[in-house]
Legacy VTK file of the C-alpha trace (Angstrom):
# vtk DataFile Version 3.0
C-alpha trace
ASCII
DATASET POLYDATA
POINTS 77 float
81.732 95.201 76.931
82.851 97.109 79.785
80.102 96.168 81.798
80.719 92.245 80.968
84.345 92.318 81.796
83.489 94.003 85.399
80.695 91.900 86.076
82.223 88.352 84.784
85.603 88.305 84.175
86.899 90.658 87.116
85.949 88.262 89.952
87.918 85.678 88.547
91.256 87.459 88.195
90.265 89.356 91.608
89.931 85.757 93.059
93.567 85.573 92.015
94.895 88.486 93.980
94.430 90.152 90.632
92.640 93.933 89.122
92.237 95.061 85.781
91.050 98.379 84.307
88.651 99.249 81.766
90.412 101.513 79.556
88.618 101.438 76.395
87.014 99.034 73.599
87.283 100.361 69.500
87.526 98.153 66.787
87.904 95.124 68.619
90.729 95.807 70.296
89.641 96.204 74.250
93.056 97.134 76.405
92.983 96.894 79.606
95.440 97.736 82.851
96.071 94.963 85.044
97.604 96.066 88.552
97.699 93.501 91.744
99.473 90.009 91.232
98.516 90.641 87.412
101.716 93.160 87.050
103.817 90.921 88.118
102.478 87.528 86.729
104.122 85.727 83.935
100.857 84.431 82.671
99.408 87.523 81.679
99.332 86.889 78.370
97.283 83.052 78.631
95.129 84.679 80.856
94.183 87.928 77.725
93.796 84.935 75.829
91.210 83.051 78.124
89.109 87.054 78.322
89.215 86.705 74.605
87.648 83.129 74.458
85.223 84.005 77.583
84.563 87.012 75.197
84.233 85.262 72.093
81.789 82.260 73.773
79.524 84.300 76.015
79.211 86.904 73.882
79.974 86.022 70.353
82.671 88.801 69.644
86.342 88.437 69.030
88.342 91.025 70.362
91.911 90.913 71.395
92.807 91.801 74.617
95.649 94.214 75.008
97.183 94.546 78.351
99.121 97.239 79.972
100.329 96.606 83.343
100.388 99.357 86.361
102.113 97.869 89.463
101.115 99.425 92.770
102.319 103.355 93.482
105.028 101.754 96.503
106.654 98.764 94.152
107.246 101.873 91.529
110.189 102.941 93.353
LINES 1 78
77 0 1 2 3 4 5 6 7 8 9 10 11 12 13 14 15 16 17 18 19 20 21 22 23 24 25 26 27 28 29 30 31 32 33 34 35 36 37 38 39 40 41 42 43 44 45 46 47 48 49 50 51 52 53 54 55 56 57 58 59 60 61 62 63 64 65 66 67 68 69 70 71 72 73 74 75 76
């Protein structure tokens, strides 16, 4: 899984202005941290959904995508 979501999915949201994490991937449930634009964006949560059908077509497993985001060390102020 992690290697999928690295290879495939993390060009897209980089292509964005976006990053994401791997964190980890148990019982379905793959959560990831999203830093760049994606810890500010108020779309997040369409674009979890659109990992989990990417997810769910290329690979045949549903999963739901929990997201955590991480903004950059300087906007933490």
């Amino acid at each position: 899984m992690e290697k999928y979501l690295i290879e495939k999915i993390l060009p897209c949201i980089q292509a964005d202005g976006g990053h994401f994490e791997f964190v980890s991937c148990e019982d379905g449930i793959v959560n990831l941290t999203f830093r760049g634009e994606c810890s500010k964006c108020d779309k997040l949560d369409r674009c979890c959904k659109w990992i989990e059908e990417r997810i769910k077509t290329d690979l045949g497993e549903e999963v739901r995508i929990t997201a955590a985001r991480r903004k950059p060390w300087f906007q933490d102020k």
